[in-house]
C-alpha positions in Angstrom: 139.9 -59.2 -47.3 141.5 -62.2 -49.0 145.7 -62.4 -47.0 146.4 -65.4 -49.5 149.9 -65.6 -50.7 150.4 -62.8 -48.6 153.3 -62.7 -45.7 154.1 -61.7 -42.0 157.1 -62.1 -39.7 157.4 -61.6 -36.2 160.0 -60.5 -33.4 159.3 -61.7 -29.8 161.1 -59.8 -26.9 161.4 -61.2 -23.9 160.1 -64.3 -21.7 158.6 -67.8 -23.0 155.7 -67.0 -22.5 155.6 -63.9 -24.9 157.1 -66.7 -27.6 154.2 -69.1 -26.6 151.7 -66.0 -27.7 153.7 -65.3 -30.7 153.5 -68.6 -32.1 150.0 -68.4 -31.0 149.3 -65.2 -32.8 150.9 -66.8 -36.0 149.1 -69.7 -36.5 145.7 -67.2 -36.6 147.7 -66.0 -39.8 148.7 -68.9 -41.2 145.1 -69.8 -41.3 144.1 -67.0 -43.3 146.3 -68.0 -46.0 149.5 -66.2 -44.8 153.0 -67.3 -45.3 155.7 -67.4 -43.1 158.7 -65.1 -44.0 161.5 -64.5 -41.6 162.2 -61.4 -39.8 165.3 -60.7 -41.7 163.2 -60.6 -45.0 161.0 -58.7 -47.1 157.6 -59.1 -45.7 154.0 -57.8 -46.0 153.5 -57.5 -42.5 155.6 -57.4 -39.7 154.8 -58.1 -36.2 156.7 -57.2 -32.8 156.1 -58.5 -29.7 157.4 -56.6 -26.5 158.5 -56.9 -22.9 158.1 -55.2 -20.6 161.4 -55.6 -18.9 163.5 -55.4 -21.8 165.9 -52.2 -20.6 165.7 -48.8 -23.7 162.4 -50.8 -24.9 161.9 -47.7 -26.5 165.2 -47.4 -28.3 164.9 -51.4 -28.7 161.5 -50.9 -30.8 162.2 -47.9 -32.9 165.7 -50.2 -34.0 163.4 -53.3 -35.0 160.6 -51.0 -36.7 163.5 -49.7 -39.0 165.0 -52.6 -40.1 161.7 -54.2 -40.7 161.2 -50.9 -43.3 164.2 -51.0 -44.1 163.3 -54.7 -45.8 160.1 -53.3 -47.0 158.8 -49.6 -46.7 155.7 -50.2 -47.2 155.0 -53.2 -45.0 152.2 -53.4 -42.3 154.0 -52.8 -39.1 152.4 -54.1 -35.6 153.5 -53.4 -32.2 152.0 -56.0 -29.5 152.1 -57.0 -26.1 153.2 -55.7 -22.5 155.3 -52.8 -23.7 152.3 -51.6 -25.8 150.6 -51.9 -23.0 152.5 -49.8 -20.6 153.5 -47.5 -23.3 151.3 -47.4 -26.4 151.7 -43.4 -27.4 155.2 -43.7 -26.9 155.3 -46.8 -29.0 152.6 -44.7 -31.5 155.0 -41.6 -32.0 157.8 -44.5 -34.0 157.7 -43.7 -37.6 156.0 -46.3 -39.7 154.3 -48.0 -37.1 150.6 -48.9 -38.0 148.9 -50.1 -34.4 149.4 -50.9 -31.3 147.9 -53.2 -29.3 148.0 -54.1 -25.6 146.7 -57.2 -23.2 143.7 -58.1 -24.4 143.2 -56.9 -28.4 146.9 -58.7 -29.3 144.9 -61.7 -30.0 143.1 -59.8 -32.2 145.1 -58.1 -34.3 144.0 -59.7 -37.8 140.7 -57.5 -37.1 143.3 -54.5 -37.3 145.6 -55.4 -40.7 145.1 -53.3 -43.2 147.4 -53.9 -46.8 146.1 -50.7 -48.9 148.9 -48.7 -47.7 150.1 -47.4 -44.2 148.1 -45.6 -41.9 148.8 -41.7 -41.9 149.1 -42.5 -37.9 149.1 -45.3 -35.6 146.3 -46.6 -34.1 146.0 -47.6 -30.4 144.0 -50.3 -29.1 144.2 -51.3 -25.5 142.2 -51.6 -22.6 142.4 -50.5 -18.9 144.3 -53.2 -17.3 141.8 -54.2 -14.7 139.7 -55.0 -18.0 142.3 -57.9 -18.7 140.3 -60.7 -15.9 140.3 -63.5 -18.8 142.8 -66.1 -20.0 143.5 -66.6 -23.7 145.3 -69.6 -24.3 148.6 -70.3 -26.1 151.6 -72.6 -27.1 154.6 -72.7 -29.6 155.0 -75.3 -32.2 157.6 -75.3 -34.9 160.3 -72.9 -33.4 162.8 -75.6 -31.6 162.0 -79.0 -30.2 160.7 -77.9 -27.0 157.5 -76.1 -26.7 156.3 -73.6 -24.8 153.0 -73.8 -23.0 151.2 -71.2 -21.6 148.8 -72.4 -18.1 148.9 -68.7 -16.2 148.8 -65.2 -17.1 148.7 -62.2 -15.0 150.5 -61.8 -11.1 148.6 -60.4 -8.3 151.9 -59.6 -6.1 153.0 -55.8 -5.1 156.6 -56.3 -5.9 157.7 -52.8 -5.8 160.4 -52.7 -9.2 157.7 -54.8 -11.4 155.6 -53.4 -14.0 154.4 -56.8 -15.2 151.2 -56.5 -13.2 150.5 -53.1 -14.9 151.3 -54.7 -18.2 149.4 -58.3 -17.7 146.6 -57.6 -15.5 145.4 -59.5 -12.3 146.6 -63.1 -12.2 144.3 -65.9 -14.0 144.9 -69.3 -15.4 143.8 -72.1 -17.4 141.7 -75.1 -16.6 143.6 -78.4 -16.7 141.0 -79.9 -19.2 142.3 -77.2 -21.6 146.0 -77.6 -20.3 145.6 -81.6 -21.3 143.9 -80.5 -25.0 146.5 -78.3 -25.8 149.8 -80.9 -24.0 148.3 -83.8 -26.6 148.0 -81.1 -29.7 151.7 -80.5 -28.6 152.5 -84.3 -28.7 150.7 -84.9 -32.1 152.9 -82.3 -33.7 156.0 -84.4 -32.8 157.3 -82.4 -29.9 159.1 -84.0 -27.1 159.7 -81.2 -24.3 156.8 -79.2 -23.0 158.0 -76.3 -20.9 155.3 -74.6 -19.0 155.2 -70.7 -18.5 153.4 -68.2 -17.3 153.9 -65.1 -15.0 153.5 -66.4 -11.6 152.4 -70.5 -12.2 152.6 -71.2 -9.0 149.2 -69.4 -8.7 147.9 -71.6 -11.0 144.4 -72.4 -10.1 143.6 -68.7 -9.4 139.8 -67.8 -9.5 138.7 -71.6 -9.7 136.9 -71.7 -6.7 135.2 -74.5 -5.0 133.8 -72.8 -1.5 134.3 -68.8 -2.6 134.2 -67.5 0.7 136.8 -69.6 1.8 138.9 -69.4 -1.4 139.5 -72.6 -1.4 140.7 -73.8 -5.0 139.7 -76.4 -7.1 142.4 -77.2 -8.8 146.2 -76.4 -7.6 149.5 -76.2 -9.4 150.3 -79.6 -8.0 147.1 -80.8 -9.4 148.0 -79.6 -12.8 151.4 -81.1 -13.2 150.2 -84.8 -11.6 147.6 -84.9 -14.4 150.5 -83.8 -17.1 152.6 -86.5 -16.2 149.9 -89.2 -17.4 150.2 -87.9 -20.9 151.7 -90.4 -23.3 153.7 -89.7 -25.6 156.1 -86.6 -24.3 159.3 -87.0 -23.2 159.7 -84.2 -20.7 157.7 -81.5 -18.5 160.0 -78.8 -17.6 159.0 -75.7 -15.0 160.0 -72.8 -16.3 160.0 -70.8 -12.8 158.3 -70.7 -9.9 158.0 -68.6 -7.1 159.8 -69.9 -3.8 156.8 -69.2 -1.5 154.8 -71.5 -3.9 157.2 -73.8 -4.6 156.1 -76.6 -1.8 157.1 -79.5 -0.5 154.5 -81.5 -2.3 155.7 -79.9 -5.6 159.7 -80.7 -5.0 158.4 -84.1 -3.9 156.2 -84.7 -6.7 159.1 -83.9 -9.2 161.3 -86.0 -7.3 159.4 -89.3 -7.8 158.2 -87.5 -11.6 158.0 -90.1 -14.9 158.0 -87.2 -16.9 159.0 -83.8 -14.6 162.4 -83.0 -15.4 165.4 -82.4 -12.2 165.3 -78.1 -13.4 164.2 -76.0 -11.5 164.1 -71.7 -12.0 163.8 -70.2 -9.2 163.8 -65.7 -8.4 165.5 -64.6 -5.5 166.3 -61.6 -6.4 168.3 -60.5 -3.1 170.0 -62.4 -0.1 169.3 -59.5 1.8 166.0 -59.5 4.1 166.1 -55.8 4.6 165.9 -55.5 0.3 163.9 -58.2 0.1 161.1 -56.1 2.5 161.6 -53.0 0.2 160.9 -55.2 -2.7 157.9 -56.7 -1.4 158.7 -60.1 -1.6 156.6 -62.6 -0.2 159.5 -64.5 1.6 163.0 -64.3 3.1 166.0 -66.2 2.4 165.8 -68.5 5.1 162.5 -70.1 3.2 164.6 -69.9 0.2 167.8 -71.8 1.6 165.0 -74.0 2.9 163.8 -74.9 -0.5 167.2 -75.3 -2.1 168.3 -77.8 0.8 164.9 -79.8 0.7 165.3 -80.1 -3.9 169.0 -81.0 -3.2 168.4 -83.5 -0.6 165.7 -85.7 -2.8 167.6 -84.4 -6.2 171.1 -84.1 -5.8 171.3 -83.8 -9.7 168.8 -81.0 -10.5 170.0 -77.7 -11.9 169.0 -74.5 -10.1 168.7 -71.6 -11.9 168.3 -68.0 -9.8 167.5 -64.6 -11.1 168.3 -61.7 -8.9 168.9 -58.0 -8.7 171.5 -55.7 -8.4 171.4 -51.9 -7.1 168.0 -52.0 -6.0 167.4 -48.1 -4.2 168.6 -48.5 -0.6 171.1 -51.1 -1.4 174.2 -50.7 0.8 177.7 -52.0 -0.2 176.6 -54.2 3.0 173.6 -55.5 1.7 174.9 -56.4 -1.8 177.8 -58.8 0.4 175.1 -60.0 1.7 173.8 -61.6 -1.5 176.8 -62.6 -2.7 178.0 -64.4 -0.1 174.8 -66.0 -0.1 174.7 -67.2 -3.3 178.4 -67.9 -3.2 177.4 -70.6 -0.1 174.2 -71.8 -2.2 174.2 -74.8 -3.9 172.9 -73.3 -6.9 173.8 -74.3 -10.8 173.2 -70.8 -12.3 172.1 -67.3 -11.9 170.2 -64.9 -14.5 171.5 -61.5 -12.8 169.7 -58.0 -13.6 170.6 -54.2 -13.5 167.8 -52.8 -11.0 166.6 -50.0 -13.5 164.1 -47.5 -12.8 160.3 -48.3 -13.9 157.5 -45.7 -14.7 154.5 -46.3 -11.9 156.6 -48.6 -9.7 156.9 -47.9 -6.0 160.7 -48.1 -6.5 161.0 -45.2 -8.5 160.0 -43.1 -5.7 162.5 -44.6 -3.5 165.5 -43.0 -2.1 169.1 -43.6 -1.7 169.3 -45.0 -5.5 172.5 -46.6 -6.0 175.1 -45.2 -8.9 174.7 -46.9 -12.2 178.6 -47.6 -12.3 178.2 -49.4 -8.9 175.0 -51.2 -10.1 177.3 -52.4 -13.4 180.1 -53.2 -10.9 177.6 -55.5 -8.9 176.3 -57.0 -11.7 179.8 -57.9 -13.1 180.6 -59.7 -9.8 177.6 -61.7 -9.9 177.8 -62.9 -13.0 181.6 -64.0 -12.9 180.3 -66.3 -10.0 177.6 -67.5 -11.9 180.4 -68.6 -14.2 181.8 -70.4 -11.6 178.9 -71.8 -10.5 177.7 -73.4 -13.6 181.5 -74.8 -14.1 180.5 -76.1 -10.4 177.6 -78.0 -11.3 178.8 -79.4 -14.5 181.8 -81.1 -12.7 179.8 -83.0 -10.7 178.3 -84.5 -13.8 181.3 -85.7 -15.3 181.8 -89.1 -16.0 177.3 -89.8 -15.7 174.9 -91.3 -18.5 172.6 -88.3 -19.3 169.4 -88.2 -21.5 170.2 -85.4 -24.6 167.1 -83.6 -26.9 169.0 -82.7 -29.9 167.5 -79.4 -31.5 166.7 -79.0 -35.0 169.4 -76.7 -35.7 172.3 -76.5 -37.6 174.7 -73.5 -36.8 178.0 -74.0 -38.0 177.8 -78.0 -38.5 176.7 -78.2 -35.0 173.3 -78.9 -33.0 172.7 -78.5 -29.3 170.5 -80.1 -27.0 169.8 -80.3 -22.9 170.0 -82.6 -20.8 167.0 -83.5 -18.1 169.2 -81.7 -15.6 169.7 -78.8 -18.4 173.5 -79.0 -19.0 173.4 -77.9 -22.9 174.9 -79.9 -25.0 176.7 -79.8 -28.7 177.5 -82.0 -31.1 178.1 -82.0 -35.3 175.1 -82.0 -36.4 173.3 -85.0 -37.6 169.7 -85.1 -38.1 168.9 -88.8 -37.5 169.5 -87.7 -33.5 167.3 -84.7 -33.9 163.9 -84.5 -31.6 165.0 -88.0 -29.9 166.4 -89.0 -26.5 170.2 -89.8 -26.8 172.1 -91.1 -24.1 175.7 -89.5 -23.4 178.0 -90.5 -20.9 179.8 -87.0 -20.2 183.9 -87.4 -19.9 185.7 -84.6 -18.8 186.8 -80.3 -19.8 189.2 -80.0 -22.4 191.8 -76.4 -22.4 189.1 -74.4 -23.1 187.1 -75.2 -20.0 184.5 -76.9 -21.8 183.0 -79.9 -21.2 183.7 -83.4 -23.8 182.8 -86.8 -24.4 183.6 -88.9 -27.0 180.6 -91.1 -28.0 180.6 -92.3 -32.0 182.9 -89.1 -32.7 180.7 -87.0 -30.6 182.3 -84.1 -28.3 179.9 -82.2 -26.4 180.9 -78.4 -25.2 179.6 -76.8 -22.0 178.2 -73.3 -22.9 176.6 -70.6 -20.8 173.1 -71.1 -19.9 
């Protein structure tokens, strides 16, 4: 079947790395003759990709699928990714939806597109999840000026609220000769930021074994980003996030002394409680991670730190949640990404007791994210009156574009092209009324925003 002239848009949910597979996944159309439309507009086919950690995903997809037919009724509507995975007859019960595909056959969905009308019902096409042992490869190019790059898939931890394993399949990852090919396609496009992503890319290196008894790698995560910071050409290598247990000393180090490793780090928490942190299964406790944040801030007093964490997990006591707080409130921390503990089909949480009232959980998460506020307000005045490094997007919202810095404060000025995709230095000034932060460079005011 000839797709020449024809069109697709897609809608990515979630994480970078589901928008590294999505741009992925387009370019296999645009090779086939298909045009790019956006989302908002009539299109031939439209193509969703999900998460599964986006709360009401349900709810969330049936939305999108209608205002895609809404544009066009008789458009070609595709469901993909770790949602369709964990979910496919729910997803294949949505009116108008015409297949669904999970881990492995998303990749594959042009062998699936049908344009001679819709199909009477949706077809599914997944896999078990143990069958998901292989790494497909993936990057975004054209969507902003950085670019997401894709080096792990899959997690092979127990965490008891996470479904991500059920959705993604044991944890794999790419070879660094592959990782190089596809940072220098990157480059050649005219890209200046890479970020890397994954599921759990501290793992990188996963079933690339030199002595398999042993299970002793070849290749490590520290490995992978000492050979990225060779490549010519790129600006910046940014972490996307990384597991505390995995995040060594070498790896802080390395960044530390980096030419190209940016001073941003992301790093889940996700309580300051050791008693939740052992009903969540993680692999640490919070003296390790207190550990880590002292030994980034001590070689990088600069670097943003960016936590995610959890709020009403079953089992947590008004206790446990001071805990946390006043952990993070001592923390020297930039950020935090805070979550609504919500209950997961097949998790080991869902069978928990003691669950704590959704009011309380909102309550929580409210306080938590007023400190984040204060936090980030924190960290930005100790970069007032500094020389920073600014990547101006391509974007023009309202006559203005915004950028990051290295350290990831964002940044907005009127837009002007010419200082698009290119390093600019800024010396950062002060807060005006409004709390934000300004600097007057050529006319130039930057504005602190959330993060």
């Amino acid at each position: 079947m000839s797709f020449n002239g024809k069109t697709v848009a897609f809608h990515t949910l979630g994480c970078k790395l589901n928008f590294s597979e999505t741009s992925t996944i387009a370019r296999l159309f645009y090779e086939k003759g298909f045009i790019k439309k956006d989302f908002s507009e009539a299109s031939d086919v439209y193509v969703i990709n999900t998460c599964s950690v986006t709360e009401n995903a349900d709810k969330e997809c049936k939305t999108i699928v209608k205002n895609a037919l809404s544009k066009n009724a008789d458009a070609f509507i595709a469901v993909v990714g770790c949602y369709a995975q964990l979910k496919p007859e729910q997803i294949s019960n949505i009116e108008g939806v015409d297949v669904v595909l999970g881990a492995t056959e998303k990749f594959k969905l042009l062998n699936y597109i049908s344009l001679s009308g819709k199909n009477e019902h949706a077809q599914i096409h997944n896999c078990e999840i143990g069958e998901a042992d292989f790494f497909v490869d993936a990057y975004s190019v054209g969507d902003r000026t950085r670019s997401f790059l894709k080096v792990q898939d899959g997690c092979d931890y127990s965490c008891t609220f996470c479904t991500i394993p059920l959705a993604r399949g044991k944890s794999r990852s790419d070879t660094i000769e592959n990782v190089i090919t596809n940072a220098k396609k990157i480059v050649a496009s005219g890209v200046k930021e890479i970020v890397l992503t994954g599921v759990n890319i501290g793992d990188f290196g996963y079933g690339q074994f030199i002595d398999e008894e042993k299970k002793k790698r070849e290749h490590t995560f520290l490995d992978l980003i000492q050979e990225l910071d060779n490549i010519e050409g790129i600006e910046r290598f940014r972490i996307s996030s990384i597991e505390p247990n995995l995040l060594k000393d070498e790896i802080i180090e390395f960044v530390a002394r980096s030419k190209k490793f940016v001073p941003h780090f992301h790093i889940p928490l996700q309580s300051g409680s050791n008693v939740i942190l052992k009903k969540m299964k993680r692999r640490y406790q919070k003296e390790l991670y207190l550990d880590r944040i002292t030994k980034i801030k001590q070689l990088m007093p600069d670097c943003c730190i960016g936590v995610d964490v959890i709020v009403g997990f079953p089992g947590e006591t008004e206790e446990n949640f001071k805990e946390t707080y006043d952990f993070l409130n001592e923390l020297n921390i930039s950020y935090l990404h805070v979550f609504t503990y919500s209950e997961r089909d097949n998790t080991e949480a869902i069978t928990m007791a003691d669950a704590v009232p959704m009011a309380e959980r909102k309550r929580r998460n409210k306080m938590l994210r007023i400190l984040s506020a204060k936090k980030l307000r924190a960290f930005y005045e100790t970069q007032k009156g500094k020389t920073l490094s600014v990547i101006f997007e391509q974007e023009n919202k309202a006559g203005l574009m915004q950028g990051f810095t290295q350290n990831y404060v964002k940044v907005k000025q009127p837009f002007n092209l010419a200082t698009c995709n290119t390093p600019v230095n800024i010396t950062i000034k002060d807060f005006d009324e409004e709390g934000d932060m300004v600097g007057i460079i050529e006319e130039t005011i930057f504005s602190k925003s959330e993060i």
